[in-house]
HTML snippet that shows the backbone in 3Dmol.js (N, CA, C, O; Angstrom):
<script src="https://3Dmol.org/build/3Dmol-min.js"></script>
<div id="view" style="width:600px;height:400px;position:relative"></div>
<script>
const pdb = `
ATOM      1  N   UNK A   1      86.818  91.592 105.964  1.00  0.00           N
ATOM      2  CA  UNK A   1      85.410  91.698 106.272  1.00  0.00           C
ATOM      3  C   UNK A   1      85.207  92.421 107.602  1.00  0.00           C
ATOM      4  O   UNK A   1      84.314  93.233 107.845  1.00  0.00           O
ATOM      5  N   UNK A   2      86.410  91.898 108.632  1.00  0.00           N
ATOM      6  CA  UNK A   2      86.189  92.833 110.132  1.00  0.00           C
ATOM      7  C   UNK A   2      85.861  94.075 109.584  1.00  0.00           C
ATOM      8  O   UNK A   2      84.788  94.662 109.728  1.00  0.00           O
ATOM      9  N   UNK A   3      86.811  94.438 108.965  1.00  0.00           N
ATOM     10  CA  UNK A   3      86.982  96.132 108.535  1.00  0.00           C
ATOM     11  C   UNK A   3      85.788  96.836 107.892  1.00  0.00           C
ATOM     12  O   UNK A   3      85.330  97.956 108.115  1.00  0.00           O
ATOM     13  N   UNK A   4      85.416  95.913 107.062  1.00  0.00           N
ATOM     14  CA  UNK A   4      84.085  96.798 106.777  1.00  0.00           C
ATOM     15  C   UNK A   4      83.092  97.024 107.666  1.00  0.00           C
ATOM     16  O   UNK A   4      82.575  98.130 107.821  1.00  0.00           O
ATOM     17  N   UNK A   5      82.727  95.831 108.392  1.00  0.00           N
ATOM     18  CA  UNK A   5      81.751  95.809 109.483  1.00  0.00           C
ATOM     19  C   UNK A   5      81.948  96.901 110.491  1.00  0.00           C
ATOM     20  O   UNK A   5      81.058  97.658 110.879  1.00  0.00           O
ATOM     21  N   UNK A   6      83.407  96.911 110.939  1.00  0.00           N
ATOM     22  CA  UNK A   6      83.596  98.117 111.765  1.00  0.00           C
ATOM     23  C   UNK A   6      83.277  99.267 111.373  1.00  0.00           C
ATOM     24  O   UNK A   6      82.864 100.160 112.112  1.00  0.00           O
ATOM     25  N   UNK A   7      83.457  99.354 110.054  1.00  0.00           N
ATOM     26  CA  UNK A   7      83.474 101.036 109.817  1.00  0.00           C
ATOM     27  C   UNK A   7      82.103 101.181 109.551  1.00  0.00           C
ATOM     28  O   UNK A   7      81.701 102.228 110.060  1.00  0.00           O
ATOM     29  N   UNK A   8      81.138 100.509 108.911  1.00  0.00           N
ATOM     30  CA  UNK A   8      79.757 100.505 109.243  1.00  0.00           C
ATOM     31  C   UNK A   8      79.025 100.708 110.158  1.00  0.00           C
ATOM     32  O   UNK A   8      78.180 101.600 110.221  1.00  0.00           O
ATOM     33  N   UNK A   9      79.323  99.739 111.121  1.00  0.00           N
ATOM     34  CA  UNK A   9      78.738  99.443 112.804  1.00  0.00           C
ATOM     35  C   UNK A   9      79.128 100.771 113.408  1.00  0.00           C
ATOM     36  O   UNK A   9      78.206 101.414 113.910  1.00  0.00           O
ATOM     37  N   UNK A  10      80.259 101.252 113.441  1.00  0.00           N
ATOM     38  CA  UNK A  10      80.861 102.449 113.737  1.00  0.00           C
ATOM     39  C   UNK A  10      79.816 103.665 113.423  1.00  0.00           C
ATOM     40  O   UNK A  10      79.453 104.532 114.217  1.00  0.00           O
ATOM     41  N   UNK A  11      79.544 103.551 112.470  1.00  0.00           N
ATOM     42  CA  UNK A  11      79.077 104.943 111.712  1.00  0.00           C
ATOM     43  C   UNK A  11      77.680 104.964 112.160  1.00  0.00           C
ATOM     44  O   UNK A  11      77.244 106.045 112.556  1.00  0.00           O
ATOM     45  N   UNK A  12      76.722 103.685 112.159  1.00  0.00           N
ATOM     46  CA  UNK A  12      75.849 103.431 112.318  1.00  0.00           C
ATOM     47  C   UNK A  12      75.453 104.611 114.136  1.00  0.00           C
ATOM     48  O   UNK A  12      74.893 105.610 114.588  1.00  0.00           O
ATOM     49  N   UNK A  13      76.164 103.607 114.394  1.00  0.00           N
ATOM     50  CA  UNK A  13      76.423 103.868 116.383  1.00  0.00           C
ATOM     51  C   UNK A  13      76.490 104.916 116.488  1.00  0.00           C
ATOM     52  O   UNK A  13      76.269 105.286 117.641  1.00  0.00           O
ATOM     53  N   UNK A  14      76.809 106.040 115.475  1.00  0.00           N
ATOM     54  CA  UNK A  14      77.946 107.664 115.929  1.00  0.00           C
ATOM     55  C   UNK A  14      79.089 107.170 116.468  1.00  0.00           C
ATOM     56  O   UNK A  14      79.257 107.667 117.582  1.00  0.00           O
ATOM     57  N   UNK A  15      79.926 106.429 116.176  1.00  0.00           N
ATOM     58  CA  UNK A  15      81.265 106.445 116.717  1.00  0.00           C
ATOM     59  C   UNK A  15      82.134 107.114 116.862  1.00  0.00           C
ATOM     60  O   UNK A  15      82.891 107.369 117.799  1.00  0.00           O
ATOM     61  N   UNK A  16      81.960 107.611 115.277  1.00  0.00           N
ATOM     62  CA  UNK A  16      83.117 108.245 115.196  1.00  0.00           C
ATOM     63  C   UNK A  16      82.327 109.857 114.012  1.00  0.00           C
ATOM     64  O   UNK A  16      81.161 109.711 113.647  1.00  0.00           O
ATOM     65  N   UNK A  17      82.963 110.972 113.645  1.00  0.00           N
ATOM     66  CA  UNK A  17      82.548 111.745 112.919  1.00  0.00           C
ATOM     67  C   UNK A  17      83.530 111.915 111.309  1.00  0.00           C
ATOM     68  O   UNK A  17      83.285 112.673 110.370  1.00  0.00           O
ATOM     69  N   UNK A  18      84.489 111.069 111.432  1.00  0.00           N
ATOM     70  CA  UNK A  18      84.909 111.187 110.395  1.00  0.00           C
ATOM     71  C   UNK A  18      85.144 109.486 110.364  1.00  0.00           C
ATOM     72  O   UNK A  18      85.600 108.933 111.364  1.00  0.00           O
ATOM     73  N   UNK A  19      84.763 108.633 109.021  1.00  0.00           N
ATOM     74  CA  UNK A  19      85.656 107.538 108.888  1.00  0.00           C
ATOM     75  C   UNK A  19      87.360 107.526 108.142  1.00  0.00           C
ATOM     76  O   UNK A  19      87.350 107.784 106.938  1.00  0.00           O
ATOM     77  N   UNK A  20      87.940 107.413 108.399  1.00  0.00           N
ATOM     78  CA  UNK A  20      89.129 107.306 107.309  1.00  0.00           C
ATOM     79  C   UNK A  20      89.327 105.587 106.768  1.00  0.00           C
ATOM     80  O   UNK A  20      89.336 104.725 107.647  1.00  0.00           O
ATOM     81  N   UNK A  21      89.432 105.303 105.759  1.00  0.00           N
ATOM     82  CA  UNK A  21      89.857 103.856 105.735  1.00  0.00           C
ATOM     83  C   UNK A  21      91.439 104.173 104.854  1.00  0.00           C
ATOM     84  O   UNK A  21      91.827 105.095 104.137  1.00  0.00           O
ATOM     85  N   UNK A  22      91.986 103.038 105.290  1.00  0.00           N
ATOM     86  CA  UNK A  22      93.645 103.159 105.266  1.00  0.00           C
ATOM     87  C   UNK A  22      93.814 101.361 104.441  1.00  0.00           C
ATOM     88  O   UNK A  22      94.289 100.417 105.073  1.00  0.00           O
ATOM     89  N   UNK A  23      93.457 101.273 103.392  1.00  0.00           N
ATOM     90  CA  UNK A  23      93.110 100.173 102.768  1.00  0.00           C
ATOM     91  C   UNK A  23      92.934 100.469 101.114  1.00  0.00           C
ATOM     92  O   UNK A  23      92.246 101.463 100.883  1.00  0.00           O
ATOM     93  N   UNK A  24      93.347  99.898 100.165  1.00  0.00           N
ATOM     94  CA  UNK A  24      93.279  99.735  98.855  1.00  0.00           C
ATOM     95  C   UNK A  24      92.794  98.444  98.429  1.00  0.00           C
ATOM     96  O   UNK A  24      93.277  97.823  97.482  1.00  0.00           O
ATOM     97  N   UNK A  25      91.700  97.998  99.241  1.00  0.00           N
ATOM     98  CA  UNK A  25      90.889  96.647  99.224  1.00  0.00           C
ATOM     99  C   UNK A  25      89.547  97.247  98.163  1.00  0.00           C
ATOM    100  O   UNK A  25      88.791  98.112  98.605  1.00  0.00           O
ATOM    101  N   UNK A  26      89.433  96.894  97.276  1.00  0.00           N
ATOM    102  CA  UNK A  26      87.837  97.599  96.838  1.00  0.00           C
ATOM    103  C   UNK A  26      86.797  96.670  97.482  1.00  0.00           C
ATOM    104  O   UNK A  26      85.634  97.072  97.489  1.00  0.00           O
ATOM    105  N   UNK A  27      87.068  95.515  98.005  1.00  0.00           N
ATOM    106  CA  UNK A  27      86.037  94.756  98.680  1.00  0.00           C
ATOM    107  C   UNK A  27      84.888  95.804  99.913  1.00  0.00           C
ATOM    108  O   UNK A  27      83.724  95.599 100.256  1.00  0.00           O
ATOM    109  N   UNK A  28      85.928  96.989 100.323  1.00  0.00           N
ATOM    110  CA  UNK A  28      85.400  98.128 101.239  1.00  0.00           C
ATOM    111  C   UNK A  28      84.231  99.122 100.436  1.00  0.00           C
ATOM    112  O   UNK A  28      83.387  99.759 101.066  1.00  0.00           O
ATOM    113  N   UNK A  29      84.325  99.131  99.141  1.00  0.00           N
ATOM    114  CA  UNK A  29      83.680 100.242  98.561  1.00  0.00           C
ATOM    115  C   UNK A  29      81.897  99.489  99.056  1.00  0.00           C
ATOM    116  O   UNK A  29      81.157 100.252  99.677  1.00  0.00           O
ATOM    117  N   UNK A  30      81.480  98.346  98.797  1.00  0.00           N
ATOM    118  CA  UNK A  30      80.352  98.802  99.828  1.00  0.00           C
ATOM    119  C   UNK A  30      79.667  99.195 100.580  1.00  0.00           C
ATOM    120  O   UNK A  30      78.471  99.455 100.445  1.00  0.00           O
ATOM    121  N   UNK A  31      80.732  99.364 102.054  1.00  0.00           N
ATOM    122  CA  UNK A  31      80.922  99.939 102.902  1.00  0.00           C
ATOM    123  C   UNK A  31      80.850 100.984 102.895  1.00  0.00           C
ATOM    124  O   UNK A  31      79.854 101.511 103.392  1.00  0.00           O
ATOM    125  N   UNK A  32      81.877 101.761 102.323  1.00  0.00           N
ATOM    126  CA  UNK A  32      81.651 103.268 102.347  1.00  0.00           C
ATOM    127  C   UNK A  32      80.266 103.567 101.511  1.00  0.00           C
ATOM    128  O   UNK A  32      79.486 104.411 101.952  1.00  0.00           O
ATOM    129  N   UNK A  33      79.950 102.786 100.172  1.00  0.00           N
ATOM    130  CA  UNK A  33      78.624 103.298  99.964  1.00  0.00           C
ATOM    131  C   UNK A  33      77.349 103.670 100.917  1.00  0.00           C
ATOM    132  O   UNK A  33      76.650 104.683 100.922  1.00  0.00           O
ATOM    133  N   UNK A  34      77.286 102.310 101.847  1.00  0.00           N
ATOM    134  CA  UNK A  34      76.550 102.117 102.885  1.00  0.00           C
ATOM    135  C   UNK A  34      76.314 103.459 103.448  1.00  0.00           C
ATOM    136  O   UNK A  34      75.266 104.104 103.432  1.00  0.00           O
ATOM    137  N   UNK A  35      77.738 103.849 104.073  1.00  0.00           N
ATOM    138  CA  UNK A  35      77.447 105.012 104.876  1.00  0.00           C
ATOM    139  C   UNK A  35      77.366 105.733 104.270  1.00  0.00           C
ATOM    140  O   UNK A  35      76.456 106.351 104.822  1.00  0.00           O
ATOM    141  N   UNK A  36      77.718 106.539 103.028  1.00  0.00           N
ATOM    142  CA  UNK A  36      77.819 107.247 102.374  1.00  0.00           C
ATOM    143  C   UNK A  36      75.816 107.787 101.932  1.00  0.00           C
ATOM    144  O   UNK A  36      75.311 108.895 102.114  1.00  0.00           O
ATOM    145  N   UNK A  37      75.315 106.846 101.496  1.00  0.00           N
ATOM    146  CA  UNK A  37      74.109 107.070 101.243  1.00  0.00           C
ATOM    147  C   UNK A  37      72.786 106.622 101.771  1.00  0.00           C
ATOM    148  O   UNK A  37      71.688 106.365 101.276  1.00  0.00           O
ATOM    149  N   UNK A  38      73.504 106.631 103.408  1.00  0.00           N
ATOM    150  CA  UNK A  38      71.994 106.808 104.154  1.00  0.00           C
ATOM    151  C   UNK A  38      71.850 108.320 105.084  1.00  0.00           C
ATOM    152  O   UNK A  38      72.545 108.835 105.960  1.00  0.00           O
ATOM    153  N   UNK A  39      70.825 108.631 104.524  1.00  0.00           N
ATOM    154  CA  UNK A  39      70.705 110.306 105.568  1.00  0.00           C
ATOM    155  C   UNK A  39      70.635 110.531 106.489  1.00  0.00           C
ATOM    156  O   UNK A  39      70.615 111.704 106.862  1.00  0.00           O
ATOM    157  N   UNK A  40      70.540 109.183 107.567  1.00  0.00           N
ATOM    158  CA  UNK A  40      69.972 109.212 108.743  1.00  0.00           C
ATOM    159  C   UNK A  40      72.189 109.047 109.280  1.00  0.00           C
ATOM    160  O   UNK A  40      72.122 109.100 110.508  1.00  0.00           O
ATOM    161  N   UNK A  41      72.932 108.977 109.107  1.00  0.00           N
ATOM    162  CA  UNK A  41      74.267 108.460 108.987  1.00  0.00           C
ATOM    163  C   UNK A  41      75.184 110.035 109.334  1.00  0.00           C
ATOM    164  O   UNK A  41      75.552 110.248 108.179  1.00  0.00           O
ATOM    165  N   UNK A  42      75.550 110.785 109.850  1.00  0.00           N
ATOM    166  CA  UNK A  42      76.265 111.910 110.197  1.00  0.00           C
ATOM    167  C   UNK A  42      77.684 111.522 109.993  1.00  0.00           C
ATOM    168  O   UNK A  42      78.589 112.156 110.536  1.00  0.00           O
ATOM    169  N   UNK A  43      77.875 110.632 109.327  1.00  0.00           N
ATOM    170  CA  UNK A  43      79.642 110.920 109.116  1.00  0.00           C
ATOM    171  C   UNK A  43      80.024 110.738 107.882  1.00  0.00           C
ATOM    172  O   UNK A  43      79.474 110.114 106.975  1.00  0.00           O
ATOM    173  N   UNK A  44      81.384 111.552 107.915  1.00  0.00           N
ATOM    174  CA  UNK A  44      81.976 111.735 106.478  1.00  0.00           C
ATOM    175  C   UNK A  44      82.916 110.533 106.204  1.00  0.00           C
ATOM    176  O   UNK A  44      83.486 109.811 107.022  1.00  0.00           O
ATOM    177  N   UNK A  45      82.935 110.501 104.940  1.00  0.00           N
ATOM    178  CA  UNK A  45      84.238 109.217 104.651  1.00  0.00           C
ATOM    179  C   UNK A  45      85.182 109.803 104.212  1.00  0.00           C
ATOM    180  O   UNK A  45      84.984 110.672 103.363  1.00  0.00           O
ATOM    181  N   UNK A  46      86.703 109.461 104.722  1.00  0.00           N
ATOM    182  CA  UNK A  46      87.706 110.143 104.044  1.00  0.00           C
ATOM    183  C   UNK A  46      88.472 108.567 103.583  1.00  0.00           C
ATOM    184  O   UNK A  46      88.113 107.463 103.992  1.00  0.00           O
ATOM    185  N   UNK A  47      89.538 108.840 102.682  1.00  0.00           N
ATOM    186  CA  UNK A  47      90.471 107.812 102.346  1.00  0.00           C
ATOM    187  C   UNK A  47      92.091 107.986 102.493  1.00  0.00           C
ATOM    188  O   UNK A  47      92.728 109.032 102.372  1.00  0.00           O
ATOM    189  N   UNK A  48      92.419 107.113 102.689  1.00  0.00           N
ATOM    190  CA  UNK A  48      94.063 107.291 102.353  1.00  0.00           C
ATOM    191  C   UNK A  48      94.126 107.081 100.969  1.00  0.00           C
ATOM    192  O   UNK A  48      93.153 106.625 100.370  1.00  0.00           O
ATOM    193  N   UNK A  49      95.346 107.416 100.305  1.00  0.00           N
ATOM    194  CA  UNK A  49      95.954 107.223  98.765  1.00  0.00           C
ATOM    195  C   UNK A  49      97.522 106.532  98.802  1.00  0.00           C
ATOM    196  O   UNK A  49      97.798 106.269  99.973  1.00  0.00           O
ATOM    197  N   UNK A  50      98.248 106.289  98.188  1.00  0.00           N
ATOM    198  CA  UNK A  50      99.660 105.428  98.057  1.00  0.00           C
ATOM    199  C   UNK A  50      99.905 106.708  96.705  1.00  0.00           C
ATOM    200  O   UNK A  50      99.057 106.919  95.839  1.00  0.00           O
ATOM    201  N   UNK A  51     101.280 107.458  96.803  1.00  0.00           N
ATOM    202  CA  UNK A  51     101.365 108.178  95.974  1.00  0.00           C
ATOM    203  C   UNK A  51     102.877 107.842  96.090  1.00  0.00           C
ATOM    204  O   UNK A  51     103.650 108.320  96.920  1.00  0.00           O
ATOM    205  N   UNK A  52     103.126 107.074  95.262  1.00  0.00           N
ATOM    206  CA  UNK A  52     104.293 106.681  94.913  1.00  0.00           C
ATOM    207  C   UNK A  52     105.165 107.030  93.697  1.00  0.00           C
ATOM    208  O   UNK A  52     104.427 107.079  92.713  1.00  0.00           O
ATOM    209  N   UNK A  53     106.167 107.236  93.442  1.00  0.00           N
ATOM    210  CA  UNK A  53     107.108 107.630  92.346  1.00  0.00           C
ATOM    211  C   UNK A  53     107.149 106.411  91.308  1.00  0.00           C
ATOM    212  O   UNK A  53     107.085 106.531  90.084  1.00  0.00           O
ATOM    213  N   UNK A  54     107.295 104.933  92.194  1.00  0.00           N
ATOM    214  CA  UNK A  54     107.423 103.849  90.692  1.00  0.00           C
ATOM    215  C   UNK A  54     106.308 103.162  90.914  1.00  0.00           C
ATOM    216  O   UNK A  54     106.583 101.963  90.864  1.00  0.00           O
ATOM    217  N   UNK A  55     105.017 103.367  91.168  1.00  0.00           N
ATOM    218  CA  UNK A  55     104.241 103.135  91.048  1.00  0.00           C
ATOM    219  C   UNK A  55     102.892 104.332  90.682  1.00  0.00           C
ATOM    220  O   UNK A  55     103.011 105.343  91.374  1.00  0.00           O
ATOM    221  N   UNK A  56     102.011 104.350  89.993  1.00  0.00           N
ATOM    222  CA  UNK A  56     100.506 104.647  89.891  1.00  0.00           C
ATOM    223  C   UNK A  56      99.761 104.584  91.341  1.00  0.00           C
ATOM    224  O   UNK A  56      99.586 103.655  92.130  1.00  0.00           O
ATOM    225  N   UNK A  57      99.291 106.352  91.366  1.00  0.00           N
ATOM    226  CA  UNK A  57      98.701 106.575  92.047  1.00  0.00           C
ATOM    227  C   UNK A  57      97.565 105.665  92.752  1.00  0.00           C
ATOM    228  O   UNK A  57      96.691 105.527  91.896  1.00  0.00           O
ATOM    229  N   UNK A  58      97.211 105.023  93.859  1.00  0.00           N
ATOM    230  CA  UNK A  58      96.195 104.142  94.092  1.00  0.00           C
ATOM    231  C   UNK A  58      95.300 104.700  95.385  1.00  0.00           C
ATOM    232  O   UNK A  58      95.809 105.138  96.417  1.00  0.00           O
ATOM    233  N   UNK A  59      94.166 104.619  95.183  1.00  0.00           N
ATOM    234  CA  UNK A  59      93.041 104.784  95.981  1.00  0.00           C
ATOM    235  C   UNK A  59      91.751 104.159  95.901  1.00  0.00           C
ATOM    236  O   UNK A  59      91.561 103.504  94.876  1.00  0.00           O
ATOM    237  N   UNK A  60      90.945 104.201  96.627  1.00  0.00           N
ATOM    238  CA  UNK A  60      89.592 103.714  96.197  1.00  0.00           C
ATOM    239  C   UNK A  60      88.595 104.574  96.134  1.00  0.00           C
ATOM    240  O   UNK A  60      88.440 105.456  96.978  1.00  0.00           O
ATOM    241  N   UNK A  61      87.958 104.429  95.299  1.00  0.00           N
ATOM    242  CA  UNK A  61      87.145 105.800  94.772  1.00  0.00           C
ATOM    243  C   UNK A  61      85.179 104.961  94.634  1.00  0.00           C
ATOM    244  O   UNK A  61      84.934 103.858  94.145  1.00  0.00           O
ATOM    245  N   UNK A  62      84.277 105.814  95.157  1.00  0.00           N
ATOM    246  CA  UNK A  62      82.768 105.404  95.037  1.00  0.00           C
ATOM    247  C   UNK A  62      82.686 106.467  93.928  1.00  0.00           C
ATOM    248  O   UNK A  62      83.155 107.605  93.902  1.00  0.00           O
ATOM    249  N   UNK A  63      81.776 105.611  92.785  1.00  0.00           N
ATOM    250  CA  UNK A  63      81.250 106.255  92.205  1.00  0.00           C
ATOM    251  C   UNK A  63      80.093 107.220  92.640  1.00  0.00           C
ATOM    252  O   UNK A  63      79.144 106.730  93.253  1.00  0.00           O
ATOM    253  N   UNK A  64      80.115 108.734  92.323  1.00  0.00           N
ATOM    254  CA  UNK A  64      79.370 109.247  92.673  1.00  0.00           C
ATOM    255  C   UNK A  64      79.350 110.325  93.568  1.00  0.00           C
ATOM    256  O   UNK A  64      78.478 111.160  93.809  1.00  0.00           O
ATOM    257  N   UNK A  65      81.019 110.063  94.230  1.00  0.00           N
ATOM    258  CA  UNK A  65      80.787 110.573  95.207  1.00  0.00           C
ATOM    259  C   UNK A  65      82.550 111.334  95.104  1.00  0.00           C
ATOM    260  O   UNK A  65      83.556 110.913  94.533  1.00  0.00           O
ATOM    261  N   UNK A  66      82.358 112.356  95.777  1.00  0.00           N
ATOM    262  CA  UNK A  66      84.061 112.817  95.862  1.00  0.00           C
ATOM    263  C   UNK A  66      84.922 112.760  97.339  1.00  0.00           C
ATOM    264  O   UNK A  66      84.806 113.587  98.243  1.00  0.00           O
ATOM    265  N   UNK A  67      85.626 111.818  97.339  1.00  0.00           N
ATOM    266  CA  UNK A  67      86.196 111.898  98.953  1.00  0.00           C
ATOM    267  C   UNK A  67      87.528 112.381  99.241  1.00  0.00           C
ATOM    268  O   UNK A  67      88.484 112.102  98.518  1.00  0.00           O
ATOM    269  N   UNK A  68      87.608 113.029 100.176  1.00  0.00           N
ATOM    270  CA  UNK A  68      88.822 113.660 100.588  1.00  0.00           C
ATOM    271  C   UNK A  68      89.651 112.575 100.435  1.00  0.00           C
ATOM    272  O   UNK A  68      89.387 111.445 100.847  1.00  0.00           O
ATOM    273  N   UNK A  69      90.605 112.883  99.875  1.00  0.00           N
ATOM    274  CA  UNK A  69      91.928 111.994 100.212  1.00  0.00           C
ATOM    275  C   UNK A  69      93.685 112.330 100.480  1.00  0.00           C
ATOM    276  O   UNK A  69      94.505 113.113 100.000  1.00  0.00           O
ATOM    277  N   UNK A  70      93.693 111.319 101.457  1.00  0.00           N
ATOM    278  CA  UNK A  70      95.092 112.390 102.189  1.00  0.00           C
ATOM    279  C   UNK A  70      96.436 111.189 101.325  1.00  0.00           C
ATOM    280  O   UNK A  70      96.514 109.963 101.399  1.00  0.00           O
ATOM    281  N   UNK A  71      96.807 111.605 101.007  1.00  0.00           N
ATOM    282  CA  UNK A  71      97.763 111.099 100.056  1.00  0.00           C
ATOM    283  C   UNK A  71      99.203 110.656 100.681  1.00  0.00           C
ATOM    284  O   UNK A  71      99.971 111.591 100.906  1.00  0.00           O
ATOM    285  N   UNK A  72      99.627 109.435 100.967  1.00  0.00           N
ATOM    286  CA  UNK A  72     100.746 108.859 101.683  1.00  0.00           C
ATOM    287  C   UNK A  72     101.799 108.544 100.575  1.00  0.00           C
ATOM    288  O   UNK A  72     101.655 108.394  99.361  1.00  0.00           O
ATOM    289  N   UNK A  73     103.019 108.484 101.456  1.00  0.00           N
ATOM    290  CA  UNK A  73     104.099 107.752 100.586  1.00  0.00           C
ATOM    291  C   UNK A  73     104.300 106.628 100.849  1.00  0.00           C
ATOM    292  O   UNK A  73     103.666 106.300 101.851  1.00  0.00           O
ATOM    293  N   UNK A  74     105.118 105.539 100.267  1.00  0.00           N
ATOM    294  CA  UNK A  74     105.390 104.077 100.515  1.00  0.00           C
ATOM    295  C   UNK A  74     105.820 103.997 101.628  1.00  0.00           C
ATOM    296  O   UNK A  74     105.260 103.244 102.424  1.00  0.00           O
ATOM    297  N   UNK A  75     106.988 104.783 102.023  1.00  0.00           N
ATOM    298  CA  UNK A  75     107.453 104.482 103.269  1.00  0.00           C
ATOM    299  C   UNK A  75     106.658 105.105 104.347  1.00  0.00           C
ATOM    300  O   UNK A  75     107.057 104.675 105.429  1.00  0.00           O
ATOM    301  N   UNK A  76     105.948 105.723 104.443  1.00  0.00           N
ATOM    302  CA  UNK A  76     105.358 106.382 105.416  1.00  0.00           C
ATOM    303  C   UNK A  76     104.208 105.554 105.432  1.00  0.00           C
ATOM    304  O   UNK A  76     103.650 105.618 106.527  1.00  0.00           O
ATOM    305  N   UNK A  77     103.506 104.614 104.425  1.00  0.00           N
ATOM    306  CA  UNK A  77     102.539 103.303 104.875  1.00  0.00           C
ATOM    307  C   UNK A  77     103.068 102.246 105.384  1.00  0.00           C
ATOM    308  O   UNK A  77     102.632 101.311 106.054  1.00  0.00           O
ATOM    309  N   UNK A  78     104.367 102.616 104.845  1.00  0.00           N
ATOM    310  CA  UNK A  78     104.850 101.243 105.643  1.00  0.00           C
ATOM    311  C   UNK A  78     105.094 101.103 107.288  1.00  0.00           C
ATOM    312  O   UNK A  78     105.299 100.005 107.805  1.00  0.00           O
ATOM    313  N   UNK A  79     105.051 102.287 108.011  1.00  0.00           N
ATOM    314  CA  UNK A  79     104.960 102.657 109.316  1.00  0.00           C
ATOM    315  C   UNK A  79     103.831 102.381 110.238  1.00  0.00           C
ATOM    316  O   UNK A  79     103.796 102.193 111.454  1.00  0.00           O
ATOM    317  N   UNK A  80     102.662 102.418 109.062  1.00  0.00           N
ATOM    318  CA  UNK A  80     101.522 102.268 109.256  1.00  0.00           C
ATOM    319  C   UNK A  80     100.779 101.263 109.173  1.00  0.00           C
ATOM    320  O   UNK A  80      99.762 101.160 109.859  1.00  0.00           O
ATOM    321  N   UNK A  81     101.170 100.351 108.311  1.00  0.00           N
ATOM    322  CA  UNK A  81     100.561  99.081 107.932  1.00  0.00           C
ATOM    323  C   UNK A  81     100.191  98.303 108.624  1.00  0.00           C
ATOM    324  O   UNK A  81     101.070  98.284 109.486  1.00  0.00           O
ATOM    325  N   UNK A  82      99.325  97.451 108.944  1.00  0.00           N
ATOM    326  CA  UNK A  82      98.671  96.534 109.925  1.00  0.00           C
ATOM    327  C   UNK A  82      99.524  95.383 109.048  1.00  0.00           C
ATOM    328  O   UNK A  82      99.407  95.184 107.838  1.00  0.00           O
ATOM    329  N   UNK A  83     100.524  94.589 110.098  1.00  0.00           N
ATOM    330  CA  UNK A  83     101.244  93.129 109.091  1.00  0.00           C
ATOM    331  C   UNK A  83     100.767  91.934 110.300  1.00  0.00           C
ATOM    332  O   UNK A  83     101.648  91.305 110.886  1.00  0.00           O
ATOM    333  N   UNK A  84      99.477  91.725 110.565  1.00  0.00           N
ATOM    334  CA  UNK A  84      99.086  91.065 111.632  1.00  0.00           C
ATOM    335  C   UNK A  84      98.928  90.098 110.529  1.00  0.00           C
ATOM    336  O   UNK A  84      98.803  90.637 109.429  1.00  0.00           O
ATOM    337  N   UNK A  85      98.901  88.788 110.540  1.00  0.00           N
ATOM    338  CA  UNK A  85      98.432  87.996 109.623  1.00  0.00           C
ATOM    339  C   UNK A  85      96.934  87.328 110.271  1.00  0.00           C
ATOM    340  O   UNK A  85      97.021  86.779 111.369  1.00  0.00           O
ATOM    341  N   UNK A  86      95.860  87.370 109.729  1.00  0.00           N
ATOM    342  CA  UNK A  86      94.479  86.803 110.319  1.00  0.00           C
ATOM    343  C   UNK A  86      94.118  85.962 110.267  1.00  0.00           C
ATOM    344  O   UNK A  86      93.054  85.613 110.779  1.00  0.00           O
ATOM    345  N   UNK A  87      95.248  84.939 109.290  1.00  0.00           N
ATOM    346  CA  UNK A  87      94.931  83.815 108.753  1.00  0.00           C
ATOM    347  C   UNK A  87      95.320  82.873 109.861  1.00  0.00           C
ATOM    348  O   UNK A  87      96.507  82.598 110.037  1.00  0.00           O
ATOM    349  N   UNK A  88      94.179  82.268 110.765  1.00  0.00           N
ATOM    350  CA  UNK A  88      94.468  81.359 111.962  1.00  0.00           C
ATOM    351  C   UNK A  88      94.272  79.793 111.458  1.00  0.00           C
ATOM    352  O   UNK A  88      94.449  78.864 112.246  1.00  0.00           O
TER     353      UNK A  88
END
`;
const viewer = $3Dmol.createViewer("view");
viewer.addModel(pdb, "pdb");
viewer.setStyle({}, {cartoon: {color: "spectrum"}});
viewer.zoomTo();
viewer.render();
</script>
């Protein structure tokens, strides 16, 4: 839930000019709708992808809409991965 809020609140503010989200949560696709379809909103949404050999391609996709997506490998998310656990 942080995550969506951020990238919202973010976008809202001008934070940032591009969002990227780095997540295969669809709980986010609100989010990006959010920003995605208000006019008053100047930023683009991009996504990461998981493009793996023994697995199916995975991303999250808004209907409606076409987003850049930069396409990772397993091991190269795994470099990347947030393994914080939030559960306090």
């Amino acid at each position: 839930m942080t995550l969506a809020i951020d990238f919202v609140s973010f976008a809202v503010d001008c934070l940032h000019d591009v969002g990227v989200l780095v997540s295969f949560d669809t709980d986010l696709i609100p989010a990006m709708e959010f920003v995605l379809k208000r006019p008053t909103i100047n930023c683009r949404v991009e996504i990461v992808g998981l493009n793996s050999s023994k697995t199916p391609k995975r991303r999250l996709r808004v209907p409606g809409y076409s987003l850049y997506c930069y396409w990772i490998d397993a091991s190269f998310y795994g470099t990347i991965a947030d393994t914080t656990d939030y559960n306090l």
